[in-house]
N, CA, C and O atoms as a GROMACS GRO file, in nm:
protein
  416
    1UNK      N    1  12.163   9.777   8.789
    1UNK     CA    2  12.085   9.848   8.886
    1UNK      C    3  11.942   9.861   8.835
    1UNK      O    4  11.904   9.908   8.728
    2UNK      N    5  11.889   9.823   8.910
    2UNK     CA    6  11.749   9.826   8.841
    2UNK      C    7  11.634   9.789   8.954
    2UNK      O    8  11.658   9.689   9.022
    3UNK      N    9  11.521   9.855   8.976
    3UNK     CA   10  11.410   9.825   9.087
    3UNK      C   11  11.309   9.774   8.996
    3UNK      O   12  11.269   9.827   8.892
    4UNK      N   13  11.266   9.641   9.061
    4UNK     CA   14  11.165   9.586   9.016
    4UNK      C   15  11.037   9.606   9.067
    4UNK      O   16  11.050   9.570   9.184
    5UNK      N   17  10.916   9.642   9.052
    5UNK     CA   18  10.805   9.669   9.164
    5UNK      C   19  10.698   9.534   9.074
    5UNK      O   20  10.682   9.519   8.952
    6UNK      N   21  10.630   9.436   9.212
    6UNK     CA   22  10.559   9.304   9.158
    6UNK      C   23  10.430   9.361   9.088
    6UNK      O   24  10.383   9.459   9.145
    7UNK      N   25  10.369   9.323   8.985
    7UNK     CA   26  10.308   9.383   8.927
    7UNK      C   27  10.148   9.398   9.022
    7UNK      O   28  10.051   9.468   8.993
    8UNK      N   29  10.164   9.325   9.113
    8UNK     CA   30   9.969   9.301   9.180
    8UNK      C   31   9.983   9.374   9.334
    8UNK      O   32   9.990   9.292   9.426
    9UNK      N   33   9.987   9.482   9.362
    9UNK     CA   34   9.990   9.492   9.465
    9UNK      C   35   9.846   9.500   9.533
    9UNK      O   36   9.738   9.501   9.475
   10UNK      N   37   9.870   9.505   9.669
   10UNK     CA   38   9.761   9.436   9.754
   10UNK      C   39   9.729   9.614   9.861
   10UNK      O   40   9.808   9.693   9.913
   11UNK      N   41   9.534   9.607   9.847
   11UNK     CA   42   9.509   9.715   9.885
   11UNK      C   43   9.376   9.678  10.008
   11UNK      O   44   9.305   9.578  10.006
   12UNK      N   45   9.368   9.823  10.139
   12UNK     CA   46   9.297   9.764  10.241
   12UNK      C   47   9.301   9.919  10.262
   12UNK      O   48   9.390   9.993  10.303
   13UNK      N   49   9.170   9.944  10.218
   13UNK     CA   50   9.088  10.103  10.264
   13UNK      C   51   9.171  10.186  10.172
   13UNK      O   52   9.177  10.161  10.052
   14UNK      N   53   9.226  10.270  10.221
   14UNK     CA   54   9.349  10.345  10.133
   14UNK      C   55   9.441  10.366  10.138
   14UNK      O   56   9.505  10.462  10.095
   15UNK      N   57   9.482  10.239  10.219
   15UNK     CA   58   9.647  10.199  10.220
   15UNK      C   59   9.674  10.076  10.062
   15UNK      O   60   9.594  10.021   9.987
   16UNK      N   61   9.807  10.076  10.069
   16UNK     CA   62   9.864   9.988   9.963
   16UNK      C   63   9.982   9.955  10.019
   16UNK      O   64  10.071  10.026  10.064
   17UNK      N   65   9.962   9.761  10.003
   17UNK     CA   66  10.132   9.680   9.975
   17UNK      C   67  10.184   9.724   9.875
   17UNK      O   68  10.107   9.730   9.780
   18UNK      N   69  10.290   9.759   9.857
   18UNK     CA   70  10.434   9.759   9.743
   18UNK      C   71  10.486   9.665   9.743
   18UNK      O   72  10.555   9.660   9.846
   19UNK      N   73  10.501   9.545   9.661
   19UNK     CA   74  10.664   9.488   9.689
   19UNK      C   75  10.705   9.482   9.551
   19UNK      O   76  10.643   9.508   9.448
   20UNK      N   77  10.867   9.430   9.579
   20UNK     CA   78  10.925   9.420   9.485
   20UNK      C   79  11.087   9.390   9.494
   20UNK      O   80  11.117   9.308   9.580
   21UNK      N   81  11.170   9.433   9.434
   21UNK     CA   82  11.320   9.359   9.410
   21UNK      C   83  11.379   9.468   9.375
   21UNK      O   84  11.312   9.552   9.315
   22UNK      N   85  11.546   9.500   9.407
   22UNK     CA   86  11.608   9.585   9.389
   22UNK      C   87  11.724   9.495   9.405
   22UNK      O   88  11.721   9.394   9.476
   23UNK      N   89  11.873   9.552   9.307
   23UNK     CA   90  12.018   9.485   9.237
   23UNK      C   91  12.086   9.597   9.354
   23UNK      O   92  12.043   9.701   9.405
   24UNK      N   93  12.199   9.527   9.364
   24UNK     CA   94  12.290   9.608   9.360
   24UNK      C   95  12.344   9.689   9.355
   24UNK      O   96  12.406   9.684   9.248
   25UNK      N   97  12.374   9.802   9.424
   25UNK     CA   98  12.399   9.930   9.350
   25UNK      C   99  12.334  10.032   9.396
   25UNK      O  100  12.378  10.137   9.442
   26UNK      N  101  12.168   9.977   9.376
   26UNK     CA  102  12.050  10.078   9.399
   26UNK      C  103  12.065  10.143   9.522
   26UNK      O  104  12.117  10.074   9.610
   27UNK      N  105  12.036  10.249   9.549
   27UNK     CA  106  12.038  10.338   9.646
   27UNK      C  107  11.894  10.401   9.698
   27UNK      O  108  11.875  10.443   9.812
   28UNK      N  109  11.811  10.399   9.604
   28UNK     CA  110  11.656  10.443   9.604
   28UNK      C  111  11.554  10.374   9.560
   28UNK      O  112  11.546  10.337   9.442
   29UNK      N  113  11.472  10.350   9.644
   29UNK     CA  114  11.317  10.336   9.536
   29UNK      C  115  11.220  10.427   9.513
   29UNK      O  116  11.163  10.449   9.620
   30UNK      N  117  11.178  10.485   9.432
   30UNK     CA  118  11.126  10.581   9.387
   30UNK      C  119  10.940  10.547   9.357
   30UNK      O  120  10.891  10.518   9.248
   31UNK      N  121  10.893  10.558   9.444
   31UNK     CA  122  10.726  10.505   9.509
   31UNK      C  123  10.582  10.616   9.490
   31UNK      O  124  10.464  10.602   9.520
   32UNK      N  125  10.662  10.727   9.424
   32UNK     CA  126  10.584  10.826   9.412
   32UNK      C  127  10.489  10.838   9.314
   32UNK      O  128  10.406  10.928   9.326
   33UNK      N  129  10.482  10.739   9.188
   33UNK     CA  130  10.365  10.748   9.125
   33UNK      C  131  10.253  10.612   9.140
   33UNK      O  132  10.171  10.559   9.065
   34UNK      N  133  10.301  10.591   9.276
   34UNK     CA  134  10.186  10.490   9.351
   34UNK      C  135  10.121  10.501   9.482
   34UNK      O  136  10.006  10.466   9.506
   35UNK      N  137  10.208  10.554   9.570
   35UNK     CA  138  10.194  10.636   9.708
   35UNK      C  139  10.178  10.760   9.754
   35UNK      O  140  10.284  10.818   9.732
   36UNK      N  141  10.112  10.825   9.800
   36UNK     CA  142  10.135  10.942   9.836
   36UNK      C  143  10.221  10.974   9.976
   36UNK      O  144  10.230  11.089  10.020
   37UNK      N  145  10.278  10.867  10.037
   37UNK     CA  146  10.336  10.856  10.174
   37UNK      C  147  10.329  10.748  10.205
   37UNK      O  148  10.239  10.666  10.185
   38UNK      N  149  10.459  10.736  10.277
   38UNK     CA  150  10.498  10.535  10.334
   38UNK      C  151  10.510  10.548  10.490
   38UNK      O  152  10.568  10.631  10.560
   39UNK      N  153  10.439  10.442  10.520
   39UNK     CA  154  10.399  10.449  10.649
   39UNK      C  155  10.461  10.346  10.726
   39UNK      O  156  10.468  10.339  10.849
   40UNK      N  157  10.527  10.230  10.601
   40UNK     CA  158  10.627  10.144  10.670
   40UNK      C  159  10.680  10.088  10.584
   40UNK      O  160  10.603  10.050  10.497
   41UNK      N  161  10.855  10.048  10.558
   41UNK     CA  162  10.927   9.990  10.448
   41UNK      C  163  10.989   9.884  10.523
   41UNK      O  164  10.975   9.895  10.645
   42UNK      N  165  11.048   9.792  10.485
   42UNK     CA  166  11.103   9.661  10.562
   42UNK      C  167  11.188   9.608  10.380
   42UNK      O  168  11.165   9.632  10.261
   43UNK      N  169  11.282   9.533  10.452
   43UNK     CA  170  11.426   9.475  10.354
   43UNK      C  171  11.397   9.340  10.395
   43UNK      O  172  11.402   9.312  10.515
   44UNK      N  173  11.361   9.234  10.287
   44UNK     CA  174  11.340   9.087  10.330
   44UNK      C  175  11.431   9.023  10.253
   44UNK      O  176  11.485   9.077  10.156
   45UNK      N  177  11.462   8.871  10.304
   45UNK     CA  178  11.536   8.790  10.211
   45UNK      C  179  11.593   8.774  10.154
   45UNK      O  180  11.579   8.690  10.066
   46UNK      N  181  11.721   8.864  10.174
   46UNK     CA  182  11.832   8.891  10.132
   46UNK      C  183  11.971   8.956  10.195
   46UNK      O  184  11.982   9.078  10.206
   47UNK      N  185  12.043   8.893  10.222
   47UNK     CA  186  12.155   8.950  10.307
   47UNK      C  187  12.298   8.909  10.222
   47UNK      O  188  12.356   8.805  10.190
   48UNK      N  189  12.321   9.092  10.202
   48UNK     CA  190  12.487   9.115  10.165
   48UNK      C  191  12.627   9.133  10.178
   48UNK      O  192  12.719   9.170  10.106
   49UNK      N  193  12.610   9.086  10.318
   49UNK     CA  194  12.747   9.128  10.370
   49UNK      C  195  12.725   8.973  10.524
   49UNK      O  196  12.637   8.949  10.606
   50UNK      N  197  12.820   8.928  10.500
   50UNK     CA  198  12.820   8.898  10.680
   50UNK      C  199  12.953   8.948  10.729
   50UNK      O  200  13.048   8.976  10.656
   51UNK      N  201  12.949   8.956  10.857
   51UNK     CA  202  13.115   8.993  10.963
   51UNK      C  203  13.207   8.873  11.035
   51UNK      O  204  13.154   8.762  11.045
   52UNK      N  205  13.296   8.884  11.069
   52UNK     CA  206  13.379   8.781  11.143
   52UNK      C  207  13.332   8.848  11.255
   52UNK      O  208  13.343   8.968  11.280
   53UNK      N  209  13.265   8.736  11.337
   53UNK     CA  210  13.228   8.801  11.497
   53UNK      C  211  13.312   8.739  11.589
   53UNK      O  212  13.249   8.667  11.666
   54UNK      N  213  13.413   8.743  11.605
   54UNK     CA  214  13.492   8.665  11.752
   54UNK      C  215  13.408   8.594  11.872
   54UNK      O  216  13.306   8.646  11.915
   55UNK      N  217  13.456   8.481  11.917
   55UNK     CA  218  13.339   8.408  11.965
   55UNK      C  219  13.402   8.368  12.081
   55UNK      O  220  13.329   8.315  12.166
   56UNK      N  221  13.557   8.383  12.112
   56UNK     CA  222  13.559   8.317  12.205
   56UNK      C  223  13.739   8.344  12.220
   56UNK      O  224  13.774   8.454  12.178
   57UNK      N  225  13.829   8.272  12.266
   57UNK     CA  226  13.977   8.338  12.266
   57UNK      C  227  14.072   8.263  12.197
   57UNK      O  228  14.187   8.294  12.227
   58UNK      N  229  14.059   8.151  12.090
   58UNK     CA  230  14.135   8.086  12.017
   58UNK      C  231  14.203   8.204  11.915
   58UNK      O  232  14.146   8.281  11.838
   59UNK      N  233  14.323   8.190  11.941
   59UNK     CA  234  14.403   8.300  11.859
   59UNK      C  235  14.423   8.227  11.710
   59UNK      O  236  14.498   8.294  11.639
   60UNK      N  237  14.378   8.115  11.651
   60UNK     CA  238  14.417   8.110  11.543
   60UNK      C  239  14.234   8.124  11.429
   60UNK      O  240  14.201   8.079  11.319
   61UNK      N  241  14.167   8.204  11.527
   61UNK     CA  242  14.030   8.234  11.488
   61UNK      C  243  13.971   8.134  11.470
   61UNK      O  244  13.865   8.155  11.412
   62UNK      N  245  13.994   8.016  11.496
   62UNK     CA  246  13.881   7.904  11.487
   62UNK      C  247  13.755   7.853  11.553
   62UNK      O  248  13.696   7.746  11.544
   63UNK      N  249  13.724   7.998  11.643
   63UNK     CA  250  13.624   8.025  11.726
   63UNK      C  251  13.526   8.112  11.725
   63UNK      O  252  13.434   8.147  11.798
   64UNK      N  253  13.606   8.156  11.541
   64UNK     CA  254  13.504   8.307  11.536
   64UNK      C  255  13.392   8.247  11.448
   64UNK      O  256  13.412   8.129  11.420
   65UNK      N  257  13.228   8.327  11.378
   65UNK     CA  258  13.167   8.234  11.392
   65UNK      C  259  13.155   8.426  11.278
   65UNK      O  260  13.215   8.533  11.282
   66UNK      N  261  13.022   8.353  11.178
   66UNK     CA  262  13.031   8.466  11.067
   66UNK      C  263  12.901   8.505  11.100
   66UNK      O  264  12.820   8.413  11.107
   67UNK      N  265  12.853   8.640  11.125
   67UNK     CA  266  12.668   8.709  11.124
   67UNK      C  267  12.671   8.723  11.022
   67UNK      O  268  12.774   8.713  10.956
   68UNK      N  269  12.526   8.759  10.960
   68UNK     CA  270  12.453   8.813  10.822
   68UNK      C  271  12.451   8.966  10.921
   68UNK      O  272  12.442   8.970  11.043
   69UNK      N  273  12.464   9.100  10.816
   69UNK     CA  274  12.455   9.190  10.851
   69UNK      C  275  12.391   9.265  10.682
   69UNK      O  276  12.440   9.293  10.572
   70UNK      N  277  12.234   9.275  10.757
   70UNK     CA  278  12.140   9.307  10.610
   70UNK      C  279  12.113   9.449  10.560
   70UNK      O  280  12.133   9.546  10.633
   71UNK      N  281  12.086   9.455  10.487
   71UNK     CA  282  12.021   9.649  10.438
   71UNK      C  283  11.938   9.685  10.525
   71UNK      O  284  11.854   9.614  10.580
   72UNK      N  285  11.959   9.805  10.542
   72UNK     CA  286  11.821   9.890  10.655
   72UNK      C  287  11.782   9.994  10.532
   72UNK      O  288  11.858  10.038  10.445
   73UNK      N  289  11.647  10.017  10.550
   73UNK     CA  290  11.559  10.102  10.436
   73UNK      C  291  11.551  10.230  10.550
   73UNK      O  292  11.578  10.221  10.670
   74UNK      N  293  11.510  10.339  10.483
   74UNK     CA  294  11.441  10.432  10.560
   74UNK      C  295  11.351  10.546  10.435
   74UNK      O  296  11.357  10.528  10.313
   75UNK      N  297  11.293  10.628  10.482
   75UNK     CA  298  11.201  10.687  10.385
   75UNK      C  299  11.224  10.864  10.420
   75UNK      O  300  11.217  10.939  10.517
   76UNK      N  301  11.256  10.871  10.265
   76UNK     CA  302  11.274  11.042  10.282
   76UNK      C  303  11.211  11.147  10.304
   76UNK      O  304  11.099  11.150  10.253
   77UNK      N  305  11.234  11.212  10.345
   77UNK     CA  306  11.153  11.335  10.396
   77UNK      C  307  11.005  11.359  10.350
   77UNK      O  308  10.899  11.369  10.412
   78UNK      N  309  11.046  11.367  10.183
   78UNK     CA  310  10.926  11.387  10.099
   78UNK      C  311  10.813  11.291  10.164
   78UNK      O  312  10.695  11.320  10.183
   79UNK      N  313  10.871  11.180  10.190
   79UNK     CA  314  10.757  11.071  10.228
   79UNK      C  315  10.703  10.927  10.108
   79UNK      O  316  10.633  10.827  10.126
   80UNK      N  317  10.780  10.984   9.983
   80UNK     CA  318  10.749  10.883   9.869
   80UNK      C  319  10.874  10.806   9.864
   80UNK      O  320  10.851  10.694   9.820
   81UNK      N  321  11.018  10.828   9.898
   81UNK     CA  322  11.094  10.761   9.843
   81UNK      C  323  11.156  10.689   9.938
   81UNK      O  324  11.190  10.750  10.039
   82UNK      N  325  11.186  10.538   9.928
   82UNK     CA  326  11.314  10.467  10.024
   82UNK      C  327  11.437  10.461  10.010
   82UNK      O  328  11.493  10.405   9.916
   83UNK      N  329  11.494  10.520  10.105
   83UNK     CA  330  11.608  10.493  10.055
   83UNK      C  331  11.716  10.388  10.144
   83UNK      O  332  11.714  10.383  10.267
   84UNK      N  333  11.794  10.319  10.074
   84UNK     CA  334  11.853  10.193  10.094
   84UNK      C  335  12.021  10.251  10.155
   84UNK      O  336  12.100  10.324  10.096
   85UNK      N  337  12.035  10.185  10.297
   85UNK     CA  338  12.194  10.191  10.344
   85UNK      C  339  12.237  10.026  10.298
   85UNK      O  340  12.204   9.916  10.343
   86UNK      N  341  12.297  10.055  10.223
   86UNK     CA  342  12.370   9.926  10.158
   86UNK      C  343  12.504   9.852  10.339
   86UNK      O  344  12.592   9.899  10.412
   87UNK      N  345  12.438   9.732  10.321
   87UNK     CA  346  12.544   9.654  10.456
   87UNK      C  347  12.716   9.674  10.382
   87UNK      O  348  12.820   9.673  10.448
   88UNK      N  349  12.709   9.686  10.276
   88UNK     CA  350  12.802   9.637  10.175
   88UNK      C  351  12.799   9.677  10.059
   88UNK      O  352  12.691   9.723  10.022
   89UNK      N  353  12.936   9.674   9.942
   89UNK     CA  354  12.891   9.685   9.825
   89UNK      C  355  12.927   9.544   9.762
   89UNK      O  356  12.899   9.543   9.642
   90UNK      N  357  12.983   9.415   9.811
   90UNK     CA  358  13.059   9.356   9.779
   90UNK      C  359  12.919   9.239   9.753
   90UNK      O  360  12.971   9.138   9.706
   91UNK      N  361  12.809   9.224   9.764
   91UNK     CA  362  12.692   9.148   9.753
   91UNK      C  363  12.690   9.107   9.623
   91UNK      O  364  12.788   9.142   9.558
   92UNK      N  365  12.567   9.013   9.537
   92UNK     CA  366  12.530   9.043   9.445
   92UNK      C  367  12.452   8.917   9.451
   92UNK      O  368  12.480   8.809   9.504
   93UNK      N  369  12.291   8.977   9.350
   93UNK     CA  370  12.159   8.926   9.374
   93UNK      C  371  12.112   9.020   9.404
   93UNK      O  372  12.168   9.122   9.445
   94UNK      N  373  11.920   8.984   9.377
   94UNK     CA  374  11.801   9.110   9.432
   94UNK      C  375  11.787   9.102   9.579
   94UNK      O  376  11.796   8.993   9.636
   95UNK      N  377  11.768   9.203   9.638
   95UNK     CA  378  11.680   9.190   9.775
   95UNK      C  379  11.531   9.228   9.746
   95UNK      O  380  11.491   9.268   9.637
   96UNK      N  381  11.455   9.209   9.854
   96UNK     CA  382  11.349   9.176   9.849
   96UNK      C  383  11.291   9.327   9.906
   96UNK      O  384  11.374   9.407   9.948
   97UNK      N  385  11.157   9.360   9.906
   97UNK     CA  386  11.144   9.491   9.965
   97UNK      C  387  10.958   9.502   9.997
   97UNK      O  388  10.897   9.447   9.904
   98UNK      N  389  10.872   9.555  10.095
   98UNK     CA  390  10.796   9.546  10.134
   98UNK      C  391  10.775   9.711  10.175
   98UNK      O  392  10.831   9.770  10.268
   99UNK      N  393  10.667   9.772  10.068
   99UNK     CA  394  10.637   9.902  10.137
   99UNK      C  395  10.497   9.918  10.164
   99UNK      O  396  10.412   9.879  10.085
  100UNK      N  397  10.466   9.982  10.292
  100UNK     CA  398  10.312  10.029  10.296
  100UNK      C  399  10.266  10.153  10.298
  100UNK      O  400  10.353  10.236  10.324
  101UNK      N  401  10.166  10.193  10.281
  101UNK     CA  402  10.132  10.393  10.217
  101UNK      C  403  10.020  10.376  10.228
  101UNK      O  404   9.959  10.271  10.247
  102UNK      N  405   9.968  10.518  10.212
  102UNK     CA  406   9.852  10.592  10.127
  102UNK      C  407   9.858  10.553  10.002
  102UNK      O  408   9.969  10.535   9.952
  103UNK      N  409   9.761  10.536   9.940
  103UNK     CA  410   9.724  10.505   9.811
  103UNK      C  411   9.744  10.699   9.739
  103UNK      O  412   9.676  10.789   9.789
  104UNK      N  413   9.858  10.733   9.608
  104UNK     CA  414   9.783  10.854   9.565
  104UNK      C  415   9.681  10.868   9.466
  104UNK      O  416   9.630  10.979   9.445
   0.00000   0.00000   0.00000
């Protein structure tokens, strides 16, 4: 478990890009000694779970067809931290992660 944040992030007035990589496991990113508030988080390039979606009425399922079903981020109250609804725990590899803020 471990959050990676890319070392160059990218700045425009007194907002700031975040990105970076997060394992398995992780449940949080913790943004607070770079942001003072996130104004938008997004989960890229990486999907942990897919579903059997039924596709059609062949009873021996040879009609069902598999989705990607990815992490959704959201940001806590405080306003510094993301936190991650895992699709799954059964994944493994980084996902990708994109935050934007106030600069603190």
């Amino acid at each position: 478990m471990a959050v990676t944040i890319d070392p160059r992030p990218s700045y425009f007035g007194d907002r700031m890009i975040v990105t970076g990589s997060y394992e398995d496991g992780d449940t949080s990113i913790d943004l607070s000694s770079l942001l003072a508030s996130i104004d938008f988080v997004g989960i890229t390039q990486y999907v942990k779970s897919q579903k059997r979606l039924e596709t059609g009425d062949a009873a021996d399922g040879s009609d069902a067809a598999m989705i990607a079903i990815p992490d959704q981020a959201s940001v806590e109250a405080n306003g510094t931290t993301v936190i991650i609804d895992t699709a799954s725990d059964t994944g493994t590899g980084a996902a990708k992660f994109i935050a934007i803020g106030r600069r603190s």
